[in-house]
Structure formats: C-alpha cells, structure tokens
C-alpha positions as a printed NumPy array, in Angstrom:
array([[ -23.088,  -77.763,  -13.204],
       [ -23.608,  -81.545,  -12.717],
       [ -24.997,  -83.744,  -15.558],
       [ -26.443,  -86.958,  -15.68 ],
       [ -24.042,  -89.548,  -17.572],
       [ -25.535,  -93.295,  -18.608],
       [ -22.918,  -95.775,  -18.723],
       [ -22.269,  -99.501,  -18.775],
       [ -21.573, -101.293,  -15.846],
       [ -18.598, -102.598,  -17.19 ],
       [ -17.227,  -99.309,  -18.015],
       [ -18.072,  -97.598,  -14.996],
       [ -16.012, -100.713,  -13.22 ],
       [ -12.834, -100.028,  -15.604],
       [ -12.945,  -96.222,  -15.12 ],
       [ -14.615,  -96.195,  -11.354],
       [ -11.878,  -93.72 ,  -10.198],
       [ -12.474,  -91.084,  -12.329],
       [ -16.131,  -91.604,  -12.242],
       [ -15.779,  -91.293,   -7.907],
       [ -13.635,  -88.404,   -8.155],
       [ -16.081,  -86.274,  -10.574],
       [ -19.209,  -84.495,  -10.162],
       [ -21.849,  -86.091,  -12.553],
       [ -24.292,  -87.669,  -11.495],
       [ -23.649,  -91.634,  -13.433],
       [ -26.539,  -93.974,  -13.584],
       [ -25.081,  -97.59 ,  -14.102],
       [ -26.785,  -99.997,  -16.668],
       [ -26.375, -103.448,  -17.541],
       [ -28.026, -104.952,  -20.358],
       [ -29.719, -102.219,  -21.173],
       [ -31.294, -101.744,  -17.296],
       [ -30.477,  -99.568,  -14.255],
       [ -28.474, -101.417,  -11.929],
       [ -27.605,  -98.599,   -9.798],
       [ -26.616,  -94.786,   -9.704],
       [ -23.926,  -93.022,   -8.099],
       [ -24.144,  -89.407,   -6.624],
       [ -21.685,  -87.122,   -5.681],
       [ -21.982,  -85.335,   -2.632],
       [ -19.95 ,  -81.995,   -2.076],
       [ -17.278,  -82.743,    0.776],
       [ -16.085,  -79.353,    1.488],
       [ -12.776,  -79.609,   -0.728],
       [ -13.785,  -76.68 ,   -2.306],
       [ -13.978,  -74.271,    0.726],
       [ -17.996,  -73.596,    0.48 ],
       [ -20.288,  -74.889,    2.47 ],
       [ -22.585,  -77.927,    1.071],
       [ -25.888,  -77.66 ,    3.268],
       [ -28.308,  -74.936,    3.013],
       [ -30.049,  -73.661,    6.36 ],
       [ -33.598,  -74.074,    6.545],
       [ -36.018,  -71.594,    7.899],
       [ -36.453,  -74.252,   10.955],
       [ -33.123,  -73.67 ,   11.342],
       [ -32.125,  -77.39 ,   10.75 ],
       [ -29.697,  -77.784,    7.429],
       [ -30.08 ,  -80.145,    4.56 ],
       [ -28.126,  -82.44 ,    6.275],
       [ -31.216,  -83.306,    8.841],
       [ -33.882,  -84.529,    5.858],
       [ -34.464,  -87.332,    4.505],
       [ -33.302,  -87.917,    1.033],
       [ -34.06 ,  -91.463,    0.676],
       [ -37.541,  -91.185,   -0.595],
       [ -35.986,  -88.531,   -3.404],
       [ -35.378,  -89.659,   -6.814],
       [ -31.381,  -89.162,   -8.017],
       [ -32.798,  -86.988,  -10.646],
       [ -34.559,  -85.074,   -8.577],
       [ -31.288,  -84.87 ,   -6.095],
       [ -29.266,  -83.717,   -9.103],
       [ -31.002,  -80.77 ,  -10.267],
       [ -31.644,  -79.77 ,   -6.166],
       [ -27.389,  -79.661,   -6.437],
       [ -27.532,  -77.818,   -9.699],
       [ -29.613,  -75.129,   -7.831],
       [ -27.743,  -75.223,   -5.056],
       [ -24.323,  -74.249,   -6.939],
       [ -26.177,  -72.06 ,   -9.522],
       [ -27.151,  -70.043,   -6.038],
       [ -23.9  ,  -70.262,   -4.164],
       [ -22.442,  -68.739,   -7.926],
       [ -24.547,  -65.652,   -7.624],
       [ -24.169,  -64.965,   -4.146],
       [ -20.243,  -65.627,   -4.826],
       [ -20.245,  -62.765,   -7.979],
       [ -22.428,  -60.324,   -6.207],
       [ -21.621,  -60.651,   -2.408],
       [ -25.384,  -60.924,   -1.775],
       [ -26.685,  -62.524,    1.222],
       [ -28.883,  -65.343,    1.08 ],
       [ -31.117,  -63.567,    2.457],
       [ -30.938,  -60.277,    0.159],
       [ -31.514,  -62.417,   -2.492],
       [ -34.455,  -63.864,   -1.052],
       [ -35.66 ,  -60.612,   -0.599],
       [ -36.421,  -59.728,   -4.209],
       [ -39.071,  -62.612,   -4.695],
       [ -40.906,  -60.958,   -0.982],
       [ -44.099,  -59.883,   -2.829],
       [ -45.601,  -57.27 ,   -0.257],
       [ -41.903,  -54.834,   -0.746],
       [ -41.619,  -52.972,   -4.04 ],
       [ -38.465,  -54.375,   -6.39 ],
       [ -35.568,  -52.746,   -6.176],
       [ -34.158,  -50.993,   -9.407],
       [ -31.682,  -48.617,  -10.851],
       [ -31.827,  -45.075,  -11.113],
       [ -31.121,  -44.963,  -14.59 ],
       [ -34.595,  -47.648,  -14.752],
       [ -36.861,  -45.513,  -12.745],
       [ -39.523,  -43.395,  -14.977]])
C-alpha cells in the first residue's frame, strides 16, 4: 500500500532515483512549504492492469484528475490495489464482488452460518 512521505527538497534531489522508482506518494518541501508532490502511476510492470472500467464503459484513464487533490489520488490507488488483492486471493470477479453490497439480493453465506 502507498504512503505519503514529506521530504526536503534537497533530499528528494540527492535521492530522486529511488524516490522515481518507488511507490509512495512524496510531497516535496522547502523551507518548511510544499513546493511540489510527486505521484506514482502504475505502468503495467507488474502484469495487472492500472485503470478500472467504469459503468459508462470509459476507464480511469478518460477523467480528469487535475482538479483531484494528491491525497485524495493516493488513497483512490490504495483502494484500487487493496481491490485488485482480493479479487487476486479469491478469483472473484469485479463484478461478484460488487454483488454483495446489491441491496435488493439476500447476502450470500455459509452453510455452516445459516440458522
């Protein structure tokens, strides 16, 4: 999961390598103030794919992220790989998972659960 590091610009200039290779999110500061903030974006290395599908069927790829804070970007990512790491150890679907939070269908449960 990514975390938010806060580190001075001259640091993040010594070490930038590392910094561009990882996958924390690193908010630059100088004099005490945010200069800038760099963000990882998945690039596929890994063998999963990074956008999501919407229900328009457009992907994450077509919005517009400019308006949305890096915070806000970094926790979307956290979800994003905290999803793709249960459909991963279950072999659910997307869409099966979505399926337990449909409201109108009863929850699904074990046998050993039922009374």
């Amino acid at each position: 999961m990514s975390k938010i590091k806060r580190v001075p610009a001259e640091e993040f200039a010594e070490h930038a390598a590392e910094y561009l290779e990882g996958h924390d999110v690193v908010t630059v500061e100088k004099d005490g103030e945010v200069i800038g903030r760099y963000i990882p974006t998945p690039n596929g290395r890994n063998g999963k794919v990074s956008s999501t599908r919407l229900p328009t069927g457009r992907s994450d790829d077509d919005l517009d992220w400019s308006k949305t804070r890096p915070e806000s970007r970094a926790s979307i990512e956290a979800l994003r790989q905290t999803l793709q790491a249960i459909y991963d150890e279950t072999g659910m679907t997307e869409e099966e998972f979505a399926s337990y939070f449909d409201t109108t269908k009863p929850f699904p449960f074990d046998d050993d659960d039922a009374s």
